[in-house]
CHARMM internal coordinates of N, CA and C (Angstrom, degrees):
IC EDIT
DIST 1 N 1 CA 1.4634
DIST 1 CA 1 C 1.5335
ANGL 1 N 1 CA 1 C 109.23
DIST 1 C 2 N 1.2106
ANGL 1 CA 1 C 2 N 111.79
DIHE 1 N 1 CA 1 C 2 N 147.76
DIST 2 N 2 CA 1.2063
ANGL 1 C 2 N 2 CA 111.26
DIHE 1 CA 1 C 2 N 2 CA 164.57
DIST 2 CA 2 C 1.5921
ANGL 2 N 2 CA 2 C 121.41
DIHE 1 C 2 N 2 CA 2 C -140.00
DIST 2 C 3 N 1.3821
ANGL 2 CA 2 C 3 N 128.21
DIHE 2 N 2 CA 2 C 3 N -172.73
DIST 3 N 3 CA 1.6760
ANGL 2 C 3 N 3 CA 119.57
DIHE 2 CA 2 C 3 N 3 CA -157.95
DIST 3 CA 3 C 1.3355
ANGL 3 N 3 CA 3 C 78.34
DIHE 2 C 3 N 3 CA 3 C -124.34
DIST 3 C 4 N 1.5056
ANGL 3 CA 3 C 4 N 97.90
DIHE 3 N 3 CA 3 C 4 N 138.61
DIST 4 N 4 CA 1.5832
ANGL 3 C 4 N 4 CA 133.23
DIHE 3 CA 3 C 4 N 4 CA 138.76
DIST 4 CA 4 C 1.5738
ANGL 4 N 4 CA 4 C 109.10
DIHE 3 C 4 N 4 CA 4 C -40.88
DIST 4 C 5 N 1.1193
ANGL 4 CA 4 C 5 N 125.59
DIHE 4 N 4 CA 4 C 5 N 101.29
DIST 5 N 5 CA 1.9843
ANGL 4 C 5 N 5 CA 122.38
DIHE 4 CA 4 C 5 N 5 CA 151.47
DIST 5 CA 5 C 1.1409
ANGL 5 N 5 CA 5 C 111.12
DIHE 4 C 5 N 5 CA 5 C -39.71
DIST 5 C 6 N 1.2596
ANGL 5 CA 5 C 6 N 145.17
DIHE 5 N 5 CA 5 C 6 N -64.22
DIST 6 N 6 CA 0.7772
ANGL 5 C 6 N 6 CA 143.05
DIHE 5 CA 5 C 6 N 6 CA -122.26
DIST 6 CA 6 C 2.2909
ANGL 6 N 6 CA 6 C 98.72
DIHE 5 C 6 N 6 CA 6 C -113.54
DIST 6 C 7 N 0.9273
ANGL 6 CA 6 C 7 N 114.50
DIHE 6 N 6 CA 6 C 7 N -57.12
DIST 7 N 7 CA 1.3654
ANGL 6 C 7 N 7 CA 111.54
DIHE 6 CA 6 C 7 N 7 CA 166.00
DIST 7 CA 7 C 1.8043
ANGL 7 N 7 CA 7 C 131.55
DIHE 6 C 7 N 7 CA 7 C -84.82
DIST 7 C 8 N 1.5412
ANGL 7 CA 7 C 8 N 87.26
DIHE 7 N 7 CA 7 C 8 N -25.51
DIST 8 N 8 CA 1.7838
ANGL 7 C 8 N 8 CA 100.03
DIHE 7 CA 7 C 8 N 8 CA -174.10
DIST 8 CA 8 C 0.7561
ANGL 8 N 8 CA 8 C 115.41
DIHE 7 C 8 N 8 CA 8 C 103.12
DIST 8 C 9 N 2.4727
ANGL 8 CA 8 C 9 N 139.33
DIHE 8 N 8 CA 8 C 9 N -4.69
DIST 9 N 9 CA 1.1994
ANGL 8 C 9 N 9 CA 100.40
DIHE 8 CA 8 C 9 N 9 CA -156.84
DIST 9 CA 9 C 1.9784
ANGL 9 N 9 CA 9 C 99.23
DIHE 8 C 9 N 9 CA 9 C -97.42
DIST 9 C 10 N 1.3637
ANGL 9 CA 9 C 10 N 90.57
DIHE 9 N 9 CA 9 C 10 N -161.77
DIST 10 N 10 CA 1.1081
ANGL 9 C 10 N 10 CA 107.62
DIHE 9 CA 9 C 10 N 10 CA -164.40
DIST 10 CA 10 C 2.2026
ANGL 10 N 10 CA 10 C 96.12
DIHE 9 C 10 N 10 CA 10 C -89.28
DIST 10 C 11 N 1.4498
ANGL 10 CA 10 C 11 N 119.67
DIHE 10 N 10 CA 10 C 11 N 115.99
DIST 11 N 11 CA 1.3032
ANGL 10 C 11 N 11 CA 107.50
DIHE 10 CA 10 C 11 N 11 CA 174.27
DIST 11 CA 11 C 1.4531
ANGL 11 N 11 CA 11 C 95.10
DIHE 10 C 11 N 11 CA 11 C -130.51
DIST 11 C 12 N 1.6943
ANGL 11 CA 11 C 12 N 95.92
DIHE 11 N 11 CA 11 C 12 N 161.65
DIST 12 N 12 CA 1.2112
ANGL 11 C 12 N 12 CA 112.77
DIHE 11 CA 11 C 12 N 12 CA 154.20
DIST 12 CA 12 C 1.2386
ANGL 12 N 12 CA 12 C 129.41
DIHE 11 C 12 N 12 CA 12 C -51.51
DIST 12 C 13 N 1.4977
ANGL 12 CA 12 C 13 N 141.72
DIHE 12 N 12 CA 12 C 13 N 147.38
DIST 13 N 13 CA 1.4099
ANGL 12 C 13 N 13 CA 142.79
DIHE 12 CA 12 C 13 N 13 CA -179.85
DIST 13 CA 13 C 1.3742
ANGL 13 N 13 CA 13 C 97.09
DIHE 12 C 13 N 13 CA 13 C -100.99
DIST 13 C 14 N 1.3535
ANGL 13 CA 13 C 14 N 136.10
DIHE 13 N 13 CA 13 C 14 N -1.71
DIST 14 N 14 CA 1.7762
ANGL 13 C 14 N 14 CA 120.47
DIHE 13 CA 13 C 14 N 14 CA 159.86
DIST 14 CA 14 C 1.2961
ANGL 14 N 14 CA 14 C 128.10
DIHE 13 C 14 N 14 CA 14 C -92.22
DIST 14 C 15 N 1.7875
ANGL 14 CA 14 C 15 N 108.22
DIHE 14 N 14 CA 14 C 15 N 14.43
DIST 15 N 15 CA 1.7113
ANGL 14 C 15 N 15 CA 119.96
DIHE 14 CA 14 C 15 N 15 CA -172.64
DIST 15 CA 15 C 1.4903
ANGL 15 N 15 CA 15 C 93.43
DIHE 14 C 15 N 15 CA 15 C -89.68
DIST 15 C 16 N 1.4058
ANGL 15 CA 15 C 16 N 100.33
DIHE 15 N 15 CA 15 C 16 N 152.30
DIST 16 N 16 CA 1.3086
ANGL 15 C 16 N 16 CA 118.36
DIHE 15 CA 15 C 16 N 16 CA 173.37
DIST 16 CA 16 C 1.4269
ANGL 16 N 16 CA 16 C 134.82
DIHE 15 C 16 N 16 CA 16 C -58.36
DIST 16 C 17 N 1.4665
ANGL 16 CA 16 C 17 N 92.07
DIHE 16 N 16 CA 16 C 17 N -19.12
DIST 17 N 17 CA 1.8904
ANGL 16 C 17 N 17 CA 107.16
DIHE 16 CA 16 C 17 N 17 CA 175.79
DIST 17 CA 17 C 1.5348
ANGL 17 N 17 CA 17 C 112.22
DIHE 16 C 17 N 17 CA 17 C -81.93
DIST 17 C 18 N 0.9353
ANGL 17 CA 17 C 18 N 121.94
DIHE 17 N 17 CA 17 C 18 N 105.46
DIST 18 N 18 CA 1.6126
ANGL 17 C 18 N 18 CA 137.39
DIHE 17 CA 17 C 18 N 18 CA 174.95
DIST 18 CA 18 C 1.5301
ANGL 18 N 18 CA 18 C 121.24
DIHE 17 C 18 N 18 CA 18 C -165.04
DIST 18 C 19 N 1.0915
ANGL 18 CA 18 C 19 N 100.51
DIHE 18 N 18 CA 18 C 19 N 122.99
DIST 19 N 19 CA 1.5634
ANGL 18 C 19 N 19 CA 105.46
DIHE 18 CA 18 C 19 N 19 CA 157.13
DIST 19 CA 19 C 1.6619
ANGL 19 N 19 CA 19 C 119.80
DIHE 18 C 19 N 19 CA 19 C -116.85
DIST 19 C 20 N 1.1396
ANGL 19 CA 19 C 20 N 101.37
DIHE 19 N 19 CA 19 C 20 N 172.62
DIST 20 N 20 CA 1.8928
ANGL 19 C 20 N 20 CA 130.35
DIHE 19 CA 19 C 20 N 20 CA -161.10
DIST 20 CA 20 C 1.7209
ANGL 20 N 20 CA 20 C 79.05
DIHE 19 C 20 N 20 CA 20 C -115.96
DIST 20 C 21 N 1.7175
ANGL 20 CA 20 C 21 N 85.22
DIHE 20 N 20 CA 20 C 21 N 130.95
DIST 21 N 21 CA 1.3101
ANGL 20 C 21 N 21 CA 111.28
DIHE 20 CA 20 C 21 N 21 CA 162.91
DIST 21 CA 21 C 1.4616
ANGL 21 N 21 CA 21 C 125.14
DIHE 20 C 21 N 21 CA 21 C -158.97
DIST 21 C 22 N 1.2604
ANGL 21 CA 21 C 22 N 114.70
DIHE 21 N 21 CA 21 C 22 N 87.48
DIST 22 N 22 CA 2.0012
ANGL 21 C 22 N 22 CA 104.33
DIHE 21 CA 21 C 22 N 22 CA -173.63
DIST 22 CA 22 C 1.1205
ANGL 22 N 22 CA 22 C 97.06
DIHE 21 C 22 N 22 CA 22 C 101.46
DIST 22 C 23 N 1.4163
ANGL 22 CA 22 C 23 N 121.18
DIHE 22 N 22 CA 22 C 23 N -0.15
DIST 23 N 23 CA 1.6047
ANGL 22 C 23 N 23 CA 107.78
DIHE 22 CA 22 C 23 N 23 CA -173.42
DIST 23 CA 23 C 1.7341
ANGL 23 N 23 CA 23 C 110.71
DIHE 22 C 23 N 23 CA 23 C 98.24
DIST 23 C 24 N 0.9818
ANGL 23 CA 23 C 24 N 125.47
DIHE 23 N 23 CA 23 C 24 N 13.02
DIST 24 N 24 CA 1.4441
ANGL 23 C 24 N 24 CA 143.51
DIHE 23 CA 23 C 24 N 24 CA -157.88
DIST 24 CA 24 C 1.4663
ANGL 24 N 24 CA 24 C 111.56
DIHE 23 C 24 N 24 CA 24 C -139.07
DIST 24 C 25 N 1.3785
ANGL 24 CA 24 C 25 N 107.69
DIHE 24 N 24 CA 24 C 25 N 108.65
DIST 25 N 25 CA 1.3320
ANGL 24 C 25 N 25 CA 111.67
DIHE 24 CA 24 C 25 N 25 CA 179.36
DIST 25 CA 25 C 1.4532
ANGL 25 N 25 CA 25 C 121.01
DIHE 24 C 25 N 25 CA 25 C -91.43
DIST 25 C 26 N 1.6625
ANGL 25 CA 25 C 26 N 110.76
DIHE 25 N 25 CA 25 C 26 N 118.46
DIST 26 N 26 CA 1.4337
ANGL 25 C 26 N 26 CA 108.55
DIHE 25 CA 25 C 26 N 26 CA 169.21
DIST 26 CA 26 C 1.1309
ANGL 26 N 26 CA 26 C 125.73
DIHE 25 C 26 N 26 CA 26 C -121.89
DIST 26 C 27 N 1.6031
ANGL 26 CA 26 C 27 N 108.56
DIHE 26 N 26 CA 26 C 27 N 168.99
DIST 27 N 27 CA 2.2822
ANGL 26 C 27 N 27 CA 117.97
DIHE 26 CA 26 C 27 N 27 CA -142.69
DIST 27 CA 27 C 1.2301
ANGL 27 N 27 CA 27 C 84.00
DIHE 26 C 27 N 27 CA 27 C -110.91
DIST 27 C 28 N 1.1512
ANGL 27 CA 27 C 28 N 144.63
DIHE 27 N 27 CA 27 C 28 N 143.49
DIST 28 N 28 CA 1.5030
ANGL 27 C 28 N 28 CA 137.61
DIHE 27 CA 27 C 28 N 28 CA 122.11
DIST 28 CA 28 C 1.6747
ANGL 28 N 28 CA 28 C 120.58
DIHE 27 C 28 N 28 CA 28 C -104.14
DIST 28 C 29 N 1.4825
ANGL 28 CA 28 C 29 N 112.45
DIHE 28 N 28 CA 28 C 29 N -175.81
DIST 29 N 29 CA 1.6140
ANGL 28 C 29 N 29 CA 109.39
DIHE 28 CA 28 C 29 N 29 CA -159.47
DIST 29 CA 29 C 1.0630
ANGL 29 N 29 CA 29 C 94.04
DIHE 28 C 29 N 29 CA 29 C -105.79
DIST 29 C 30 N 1.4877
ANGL 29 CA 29 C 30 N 144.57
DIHE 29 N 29 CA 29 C 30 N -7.09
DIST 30 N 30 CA 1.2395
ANGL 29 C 30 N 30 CA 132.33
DIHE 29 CA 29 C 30 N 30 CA -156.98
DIST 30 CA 30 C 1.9167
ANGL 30 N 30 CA 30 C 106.17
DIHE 29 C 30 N 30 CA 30 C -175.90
DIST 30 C 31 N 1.2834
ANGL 30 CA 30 C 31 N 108.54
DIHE 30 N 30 CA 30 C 31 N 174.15
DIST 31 N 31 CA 2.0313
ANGL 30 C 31 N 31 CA 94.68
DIHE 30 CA 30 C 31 N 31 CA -165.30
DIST 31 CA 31 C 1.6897
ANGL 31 N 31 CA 31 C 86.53
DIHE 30 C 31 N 31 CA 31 C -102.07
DIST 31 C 32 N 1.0376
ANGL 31 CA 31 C 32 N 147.06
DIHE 31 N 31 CA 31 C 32 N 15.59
DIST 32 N 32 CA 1.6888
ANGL 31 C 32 N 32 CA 137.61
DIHE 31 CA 31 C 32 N 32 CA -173.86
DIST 32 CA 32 C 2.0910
ANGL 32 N 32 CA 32 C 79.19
DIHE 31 C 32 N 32 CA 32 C -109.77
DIST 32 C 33 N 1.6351
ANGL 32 CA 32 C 33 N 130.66
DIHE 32 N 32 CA 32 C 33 N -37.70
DIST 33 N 33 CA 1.4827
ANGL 32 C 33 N 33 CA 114.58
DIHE 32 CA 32 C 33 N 33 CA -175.24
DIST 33 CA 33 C 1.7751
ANGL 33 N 33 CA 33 C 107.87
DIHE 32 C 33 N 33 CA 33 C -65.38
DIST 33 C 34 N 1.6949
ANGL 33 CA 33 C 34 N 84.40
DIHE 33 N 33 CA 33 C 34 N -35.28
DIST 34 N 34 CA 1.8534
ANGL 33 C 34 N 34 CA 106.80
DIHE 33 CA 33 C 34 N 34 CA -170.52
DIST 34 CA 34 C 1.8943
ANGL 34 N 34 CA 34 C 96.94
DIHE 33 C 34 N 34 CA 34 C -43.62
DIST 34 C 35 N 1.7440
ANGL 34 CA 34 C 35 N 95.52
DIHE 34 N 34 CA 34 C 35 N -59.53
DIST 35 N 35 CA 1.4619
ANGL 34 C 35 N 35 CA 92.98
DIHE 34 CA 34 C 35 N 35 CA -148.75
DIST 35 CA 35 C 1.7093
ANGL 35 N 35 CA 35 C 111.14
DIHE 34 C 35 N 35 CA 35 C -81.13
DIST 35 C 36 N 1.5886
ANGL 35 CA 35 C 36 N 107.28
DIHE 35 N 35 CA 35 C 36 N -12.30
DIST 36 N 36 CA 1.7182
ANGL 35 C 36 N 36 CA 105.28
DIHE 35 CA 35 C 36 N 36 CA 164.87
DIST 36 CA 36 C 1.3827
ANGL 36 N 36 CA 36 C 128.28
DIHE 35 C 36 N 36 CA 36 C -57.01
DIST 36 C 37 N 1.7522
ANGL 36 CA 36 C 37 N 109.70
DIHE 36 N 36 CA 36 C 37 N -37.32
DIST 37 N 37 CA 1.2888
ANGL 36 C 37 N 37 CA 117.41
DIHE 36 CA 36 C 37 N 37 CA 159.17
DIST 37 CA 37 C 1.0513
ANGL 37 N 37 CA 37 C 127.37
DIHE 36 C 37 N 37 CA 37 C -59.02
DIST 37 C 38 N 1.3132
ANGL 37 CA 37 C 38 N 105.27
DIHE 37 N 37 CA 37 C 38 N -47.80
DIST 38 N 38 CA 2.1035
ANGL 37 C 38 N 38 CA 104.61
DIHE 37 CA 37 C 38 N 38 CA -174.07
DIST 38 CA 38 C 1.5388
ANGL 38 N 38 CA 38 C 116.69
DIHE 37 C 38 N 38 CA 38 C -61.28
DIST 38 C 39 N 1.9262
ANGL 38 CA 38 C 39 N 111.08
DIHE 38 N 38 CA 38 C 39 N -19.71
DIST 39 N 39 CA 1.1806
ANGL 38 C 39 N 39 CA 114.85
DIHE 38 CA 38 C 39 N 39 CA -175.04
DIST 39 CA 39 C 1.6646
ANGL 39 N 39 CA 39 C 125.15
DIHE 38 C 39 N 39 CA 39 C -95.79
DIST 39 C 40 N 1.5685
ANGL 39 CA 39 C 40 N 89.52
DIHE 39 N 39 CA 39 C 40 N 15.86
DIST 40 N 40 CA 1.7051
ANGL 39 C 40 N 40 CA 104.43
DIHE 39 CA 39 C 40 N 40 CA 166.14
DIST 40 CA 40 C 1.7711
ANGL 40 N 40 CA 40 C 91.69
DIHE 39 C 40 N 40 CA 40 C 172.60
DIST 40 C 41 N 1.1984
ANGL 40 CA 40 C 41 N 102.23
DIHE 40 N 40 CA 40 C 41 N 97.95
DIST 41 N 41 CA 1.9764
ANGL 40 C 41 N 41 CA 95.26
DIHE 40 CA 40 C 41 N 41 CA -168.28
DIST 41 CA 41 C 1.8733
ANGL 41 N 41 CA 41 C 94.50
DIHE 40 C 41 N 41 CA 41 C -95.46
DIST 41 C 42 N 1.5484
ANGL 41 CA 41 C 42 N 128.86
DIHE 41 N 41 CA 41 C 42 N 1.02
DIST 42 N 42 CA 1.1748
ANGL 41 C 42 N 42 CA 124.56
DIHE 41 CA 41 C 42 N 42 CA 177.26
DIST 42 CA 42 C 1.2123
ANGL 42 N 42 CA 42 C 116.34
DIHE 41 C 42 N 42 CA 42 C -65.12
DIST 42 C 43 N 1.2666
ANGL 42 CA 42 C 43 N 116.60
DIHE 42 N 42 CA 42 C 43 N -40.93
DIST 43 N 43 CA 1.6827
ANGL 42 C 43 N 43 CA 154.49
DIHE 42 CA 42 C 43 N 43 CA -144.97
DIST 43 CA 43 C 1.6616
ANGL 43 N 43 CA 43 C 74.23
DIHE 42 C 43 N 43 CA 43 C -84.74
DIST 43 C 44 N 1.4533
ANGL 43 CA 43 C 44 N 148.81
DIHE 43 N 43 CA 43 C 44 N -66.48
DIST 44 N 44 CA 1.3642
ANGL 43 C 44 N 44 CA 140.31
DIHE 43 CA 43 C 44 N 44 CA -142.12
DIST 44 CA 44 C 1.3723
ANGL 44 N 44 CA 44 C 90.69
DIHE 43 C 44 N 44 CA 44 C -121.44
DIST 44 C 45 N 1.2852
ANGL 44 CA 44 C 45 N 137.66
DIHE 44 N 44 CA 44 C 45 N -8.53
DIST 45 N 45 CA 1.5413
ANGL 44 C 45 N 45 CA 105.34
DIHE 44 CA 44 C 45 N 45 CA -174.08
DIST 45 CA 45 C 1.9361
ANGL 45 N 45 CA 45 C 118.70
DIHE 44 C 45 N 45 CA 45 C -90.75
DIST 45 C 46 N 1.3019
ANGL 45 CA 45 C 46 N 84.14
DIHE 45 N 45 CA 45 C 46 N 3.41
DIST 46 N 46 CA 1.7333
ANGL 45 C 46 N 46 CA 92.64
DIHE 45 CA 45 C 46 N 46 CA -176.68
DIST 46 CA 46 C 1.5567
ANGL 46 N 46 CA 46 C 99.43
DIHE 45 C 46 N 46 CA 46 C -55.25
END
COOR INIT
IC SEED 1 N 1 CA 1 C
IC BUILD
């Protein structure tokens, strides 16, 4: 499992929502967590 940045929850790492950042792959629960990250992924990937 892994955590959503952006809400906290708890997702699977075989869902389709993820982006690459730094070399660092992140899960979100849904495409509105997906697309807050993609639109500044610095801001959440700390």
């Amino acid at each position: 499992m892994a955590t959503d940045v952006i809400c906290g929850m708890k997702v699977k790492e075989s869902t389709d929502l993820k982006s690459e950042f730094q070399g660092k792959t992140f899960y979100f629960c849904n495409s509105h967590c997906k697309s807050v990250f993609d639109k500044n992924p610095q801001k959440y990937s700390r």
